[in-house]
Structure formats: C-alpha cells, structure tokens
BAFI-742752 format. One record per residue (C-alpha): x, y, z. Coordinates in steps of 0.02 Angstrom, whole numbers, plus 50000, padded with zeros to 5 digits. Layout:
N
XYZ;...
# end
This chain:
492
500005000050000;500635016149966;500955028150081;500005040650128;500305057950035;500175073550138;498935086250077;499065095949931;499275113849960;497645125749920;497065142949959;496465139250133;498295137250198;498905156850190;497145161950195;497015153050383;498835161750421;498445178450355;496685175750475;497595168150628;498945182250627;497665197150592;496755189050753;498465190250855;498945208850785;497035214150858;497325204251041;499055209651064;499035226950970;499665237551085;501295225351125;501525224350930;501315244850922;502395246551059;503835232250964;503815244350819;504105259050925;505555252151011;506095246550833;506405264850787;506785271150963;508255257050958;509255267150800;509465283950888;509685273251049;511025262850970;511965277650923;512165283451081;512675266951156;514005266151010;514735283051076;514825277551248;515695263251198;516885273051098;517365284851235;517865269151343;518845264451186;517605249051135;516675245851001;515275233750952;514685231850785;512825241750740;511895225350683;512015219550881;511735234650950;510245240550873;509385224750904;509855223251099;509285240751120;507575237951027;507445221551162;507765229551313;506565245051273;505275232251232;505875219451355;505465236151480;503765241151412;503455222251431;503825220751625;502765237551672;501105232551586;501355213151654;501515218251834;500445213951970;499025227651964;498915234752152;497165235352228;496745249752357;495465251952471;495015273052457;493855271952602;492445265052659;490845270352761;489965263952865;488005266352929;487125274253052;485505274353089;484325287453147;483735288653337;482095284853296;482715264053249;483485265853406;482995247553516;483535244153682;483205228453763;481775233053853;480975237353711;481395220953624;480715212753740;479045221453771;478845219453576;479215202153590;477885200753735;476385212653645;476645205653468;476105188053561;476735175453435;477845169953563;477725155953714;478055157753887;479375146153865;480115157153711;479885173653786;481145165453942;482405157453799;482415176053733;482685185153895;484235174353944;484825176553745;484905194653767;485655195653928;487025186653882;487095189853692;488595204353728;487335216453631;487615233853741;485955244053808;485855256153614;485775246153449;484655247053298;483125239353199;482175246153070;480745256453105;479345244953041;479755229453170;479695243453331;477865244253259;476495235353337;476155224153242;477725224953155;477345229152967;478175215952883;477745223352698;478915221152555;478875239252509;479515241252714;480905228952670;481395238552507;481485254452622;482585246852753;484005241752636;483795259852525;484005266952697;485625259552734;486065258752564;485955275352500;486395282252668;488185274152676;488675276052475;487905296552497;489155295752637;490685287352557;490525298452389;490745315152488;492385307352572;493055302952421;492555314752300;492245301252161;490735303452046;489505288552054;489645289951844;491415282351873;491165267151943;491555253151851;491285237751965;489855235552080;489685221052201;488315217852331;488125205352460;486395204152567;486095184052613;483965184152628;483555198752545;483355196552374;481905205652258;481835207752091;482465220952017;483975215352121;484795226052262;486345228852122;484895236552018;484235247752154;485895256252170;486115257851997;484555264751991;484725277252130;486565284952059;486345283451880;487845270851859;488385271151672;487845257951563;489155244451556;489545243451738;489885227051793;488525221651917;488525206552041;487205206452159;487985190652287;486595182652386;486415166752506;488185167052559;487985172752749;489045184952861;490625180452773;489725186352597;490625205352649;492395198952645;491835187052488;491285203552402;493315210552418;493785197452357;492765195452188;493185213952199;494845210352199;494845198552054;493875210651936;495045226051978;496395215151927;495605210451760;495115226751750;496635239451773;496275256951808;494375254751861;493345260152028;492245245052103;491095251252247;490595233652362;488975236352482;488735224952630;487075222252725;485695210852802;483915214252813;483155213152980;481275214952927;481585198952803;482735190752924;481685188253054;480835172753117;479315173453197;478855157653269;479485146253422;480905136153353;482165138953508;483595136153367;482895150953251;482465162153413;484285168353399;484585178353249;483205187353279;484245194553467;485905196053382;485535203353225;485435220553207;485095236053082;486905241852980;487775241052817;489325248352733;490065256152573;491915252552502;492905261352368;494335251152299;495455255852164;496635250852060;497275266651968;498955268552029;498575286152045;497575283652201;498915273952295;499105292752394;497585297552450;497035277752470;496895271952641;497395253452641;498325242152494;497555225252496;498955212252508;497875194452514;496285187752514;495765170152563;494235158552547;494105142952623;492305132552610;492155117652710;490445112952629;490745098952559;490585090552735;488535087552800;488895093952950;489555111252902;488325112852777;486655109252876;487465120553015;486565136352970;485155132752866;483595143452816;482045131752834;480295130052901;479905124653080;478285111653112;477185125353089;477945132452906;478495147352972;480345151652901;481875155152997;483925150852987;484045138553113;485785137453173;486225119653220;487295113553382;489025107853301;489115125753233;490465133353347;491445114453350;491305116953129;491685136453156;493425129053252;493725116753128;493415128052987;494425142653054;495935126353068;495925124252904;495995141152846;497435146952980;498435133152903;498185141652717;498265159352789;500005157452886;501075154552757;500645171152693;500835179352822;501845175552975;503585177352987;505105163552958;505105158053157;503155155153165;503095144752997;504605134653054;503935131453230;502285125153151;503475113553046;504185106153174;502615102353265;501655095453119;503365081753101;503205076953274;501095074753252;501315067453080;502785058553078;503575055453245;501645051753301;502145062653476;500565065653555;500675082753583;499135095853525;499455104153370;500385121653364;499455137953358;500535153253267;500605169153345;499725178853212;500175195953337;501665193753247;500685195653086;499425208353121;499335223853232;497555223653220;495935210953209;494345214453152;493435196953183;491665194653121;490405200653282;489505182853276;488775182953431;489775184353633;490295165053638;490975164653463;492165180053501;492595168753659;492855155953570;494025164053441;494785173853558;495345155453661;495825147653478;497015162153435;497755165853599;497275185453575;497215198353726;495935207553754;496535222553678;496535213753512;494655208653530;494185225953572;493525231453416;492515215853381;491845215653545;491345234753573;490445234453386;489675219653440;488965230253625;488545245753519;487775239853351;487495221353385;487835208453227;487695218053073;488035203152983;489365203352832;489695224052868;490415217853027;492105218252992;492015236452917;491255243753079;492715236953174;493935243353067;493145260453096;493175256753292;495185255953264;495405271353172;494125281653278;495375276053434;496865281953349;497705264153329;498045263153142;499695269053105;500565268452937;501385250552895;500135242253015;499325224752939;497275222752963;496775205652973;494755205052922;493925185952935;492155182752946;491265165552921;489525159752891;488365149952815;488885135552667;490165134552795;491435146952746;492835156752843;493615170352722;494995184852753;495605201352681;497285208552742;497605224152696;499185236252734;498725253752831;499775266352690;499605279152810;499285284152996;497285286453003;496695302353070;495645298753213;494845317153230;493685312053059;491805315153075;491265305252948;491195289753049;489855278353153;490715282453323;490915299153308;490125307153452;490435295353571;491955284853553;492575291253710;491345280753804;492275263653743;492875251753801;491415245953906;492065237954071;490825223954045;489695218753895;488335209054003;
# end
C-alpha cells in the first residue's frame, strides 16, 4: 500500500495564516505597536550606546546593537504592563441609623411580649439570649418591626435596605470625592434579601451608574458574603486595570426575622441588628496617595462539602411552616474546625520565618514522629497589629479569642461593635475597622487582618496594609460622638 501523501497545498493554507495572525495583531496590538516603536527608538538609541562605547575605547558592531537596544526597550515596556496591578481600598463608610430605629432591650422585649406570637417558654429562651448575647443597652432595627404589629410589607423591606444603602454610598462619595458615573465595578452582598429588580439594580438605579458597569448582586452566602465581596472585587480590579468598584454589605432585619417558636431560630432574631457599609477600591495607581489601605491577600476557604458544616446554618421551616435560619449545635465545633483549616492556608502568607518553622516542626512530630502533643497555634500578633473578627455573637468572640490566643486589647474592636451595634452581619468587619481608626490605633505600615465566616460553611479573610497613619479626629464615621465612652468595662 502506498503511503499516505500529505495534503496538497490550496488557498485555505495562507488564507488561515493571514486570519490567525490578523486575530493576534488585534489581541496583542498595543505590544506589537509598542515592538515597532522600540524598533525605531532602538537606532537613535544605538547611536548613543556606540558613543559611549567609543569613549571607553570599545566598540561593538551596529547590527548587535540596534537589536539589543530595541529588546531591552521592549523587554521594559513588557515588564511595566505585566506587573501585578495593586488594589486599594480609598475608604469606606459605614451606617448609622437614625434615633428613631433606636431598640434597647427593654423594648425588644416588650415587643416580643405585645406582638404575642411567642410562648412563655420562648419569651424566657429570649430574655436569657439577650442578657448574655454581649449586645450593649443602644443598637438598631428598622422602624417597621418597633411597630405594633410589626409591618412586615415588602415595600418596608425595600425601604430598610435603600435606607442603609443610600445612606452609607451618599456618605462614602462626599469622602472621596468620586462621581458615582465612574464606577466601574459594583458588588453587593445581602444573604435573605433578594427582590427583583435586584439590590445591584436599586443602586444603579438610585446613582445613575453608566451603562456597562459590571454588576454582581451576591446573595445566600451569609456573614462572610462582605469579605467574599473584596475578594471578587479584587479579582475584577485586577482584570480590569485602572477601574473604581464600589462593594455594599448588608442584612435585612425585617426579612430576616423569624417569627415563630423554634428555640434554634429564636437567635438571629436577638443578635442581629440594623447596619451596612460602602467600600471604594481602586486600582489606578494614581490613588495609591490618597488611598487608605493596599490590599495584600485575600483568602476563601469552604468547608461545605462536609454534612455537618453545611446543615449548620440553614434557612428552613419549623413544624408550623413558618421560616427562619436555624443554626444547628456543632456550629461553633465546625466554626473551630473551619477557622483550622483556613489558619493553616493563611499562615504561610503571612507570619514570619520563626512562626512557619515552629509550626513545621510540630506538624513532624504529630505526623511523623506520632508525639502526642496538641497541634501548634502561630502567633498571628506577629502578623497583624490589628483584628477585626466577624461580631458573631459573645461566645463565638470567646471562642476565637481562646483559639488564637489574643488579649483583650486585640478583641476590642470586635467586641465593642458587637455592645454598640449588635451583629450587622457581613458589614461587621468594616465597623470594626472604623472602631480602630476612631481610637487612633492605625498607624502607617500596620497589617489589618478582616475574617468573617458563615453559612455554606465558609471562613474568608482580607489583609490589607494601613499606607498611612489614620486620622482619628474624622467626622465622617459611626462612632463619632461618642467613642470616648469605649471600652465598656463589661458587655453583660
């Protein structure tokens, strides 16, 4: 048999070239512009090299000249558009509500007590929630559930998150003097709150955002969904040089709430509270002055793919069909297991030589040597100056508190938003951070550790780098007025 001839040449084989390489000149046209540039720039570029040379008494011949000097111009242009685009974090803003959402525990309770839905039994599960929740005497719901009966209407709903929407953004434009019409990336997170047109569309709406803004409206994702949102944030800014992305974080009490007897849904509605917040990143280069913070990682670890962590926190119905999140016993034990795995990712990113190779050692005397000893805990105070660790509720600050051997003074923030807003859910973490720089304790060079966890179960972190010392004296700020009264001696 004869062997198989290869195919005859035809029009299609240039014509596919000519199409291939007309595809590469559009995809890479500004590299190919830029090649021809540093073609022409080499010549005059050569000459002067040559006369260098000459005054040293050396000489190279012109046909390897101008070539190196065309390579190392483009070789140049190459390495500056390649780099690693910085992200920075303008500012951010966070909500406060007026007096009249104002809700003190008495008054919780004697809503709980007139609205009647709930059991003697209940109404004593609630009392003992609240007096030990850490929640402080002044925090906030909407205005509709201090009603009697609370108006749970989905125009009321609509109005709580424009409210804290609107208010924080109005807030967070003025600071930093960016017009709404230049945003280019928009990211919300609320977890039960989701109507159609979305919350992404509502702000849109609202500021007139231009046309092809990229819009992701994040929902079902928890408490952690406000760190998740910097970090999709992060992605896009990267993919995107030179662009704006504004990311909203909130939870909506009115739609939140559960109002039956369920003693494992009774809890969110003590704990969680009325708030949101607004953040600005960047990543024109031209804003690494005025910016605030330079994010330096972001980390996501799910654990979901075990029953247990998934079925932790879980929106259902109770016997009677009336929905709640029920939160499930095992959730602190998956909360320490999760937060485990995602300290073992996190610290080689952060802490220093001696805390990486003390964890070494201990892992080959678990692993290998089989030494029963318990398993090594870094010092992340080596890593961070300051912790802002999702306000979850009292015993889950205790809790990681005990797990990452912190003082007190590290916990403050968490613990004082906690007292004075309560758990504003996935804005958490940004009320916090505002708690350190109303006290004066963000200095230039200092590393913020964020990390929230929720639902799905997930435990995520942002660490970003103060890049300057924060002015404490700012107004614009949701302890202004009274951060002088903090810290509380106790948070009963």
């Amino acid at each position: 048999m004869a062997p198989p001839q290869p195919p005859s040449p035809s029009f299609c084989t240039p014509f596919k070239f000519v199409k291939h390489a007309y595809y590469f000149m559009l995809s890479n046209k500004m590299n190919l512009l830029f090649a021809s540039l540093a073609f022409l720039a080499g010549a005059p570029a050569c000459l002067y090299v040559q006369h260098l040379l000459q005054t040293h008494h050396l000489n190279l011949p012109p046909l390897l000249l101008l070539p190196s000097c065309s390579a190392l111009l483009f070789l140049a242009h190459y390495y500056f558009m390649n780099r690693s685009t910085q992200v920075y974090l303008v500012d951010f803003s966070c909500f406060k509500p007026a007096l009249s959402c104002l809700c003190n525990k008495e008054m919780l309770l004697d809503r709980a007590e007139r609205v009647g839905f709930l059991s003697e039994e209940s109404l004593k599960l609630v009392r003992k929630i609240v007096d030990r929740s850490g929640l402080g005497p002044d925090t906030y719901v909407p205005e509709a559930l201090l009603e009697v009966p609370p108006n749970l209407a989905l125009v009321e709903a609509r109005k709580e998150t424009e409210t804290v929407f609107f208010g924080a953004v109005d807030e967070l434009l003025e600071k930093t003097g960016v017009d709404a019409r230049d945003i280019d990336i928009l990211v919300v997170n609320c977890s039960v709150f989701n109507p159609t047109p979305s919350l992404a569309d509502m702000v849109v709406n609202r500021y007139k955002l231009r046309g092809n803004v990229l819009c992701y409206n994040l929902s079902g994702m928890g408490c952690s969904a406000g760190v998740l949102a910097v970090d999709l944030a992060n992605h896009l800014l990267k993919a995107h040089p030179n662009s704006y992305a504004l990311v909203l974080s909130t939870e909506n009490g009115i739609s939140s709430m559960y109002w039956g007897n369920n003693p494992s849904m009774l809890l969110v509605n003590c704990l969680f509270r009325m708030g949101g917040s607004a953040a600005l990143l960047s990543s024109h280069s031209s804003d690494a002055r005025r910016s605030k913070y330079r994010l330096l990682h972001t980390l996501r670890t799910h654990v979901g793919a075990d029953d247990n962590s998934y079925n932790c926190v879980m929106q259902q119905e109770d016997d009677e069909r009336k929905v709640g999140v029920a939160l499930s016993k095992e959730l602190m034990n998956v909360a320490r297991d999760a937060l485990k795995v995602h300290i073992t990712n996190l610290g080689p990113l952060v802490l220093p030589v001696s805390e990486k190779l003390k964890f070494l050692v201990n892992l080959i005397q678990r692993k290998v040597l089989k030494s029963k000893i318990e398993g090594y805990v870094p010092d992340f105070k080596l890593a961070f100056e300051h912790f802002c660790i999702h306000t979850g509720g009292r015993a889950v600050l205790d809790r990681m508190q005990k797990s990452l051997n912190l003082d007190d003074w590290y916990m403050e923030p968490s613990r004082m938003a906690l007292y004075r807003f309560g758990n504003t859910s996935s804005s958490s973490v940004w009320y916090e951070l505002a708690y350190c720089e109303a006290k004066g304790r963000v200095k230039e060079g200092d590393r913020v550790w964020q990390m929230a966890f929720g639902s799905g179960f997930k435990c995520n972190t942002a660490v970003w780098v103060a890049l300057k010392t924060i002015d404490p004296a700012s107004k614009k700020s949701p302890w202004r007025d009274e951060i002088h009264n903090f810290p509380v001696k106790a948070t009963s």
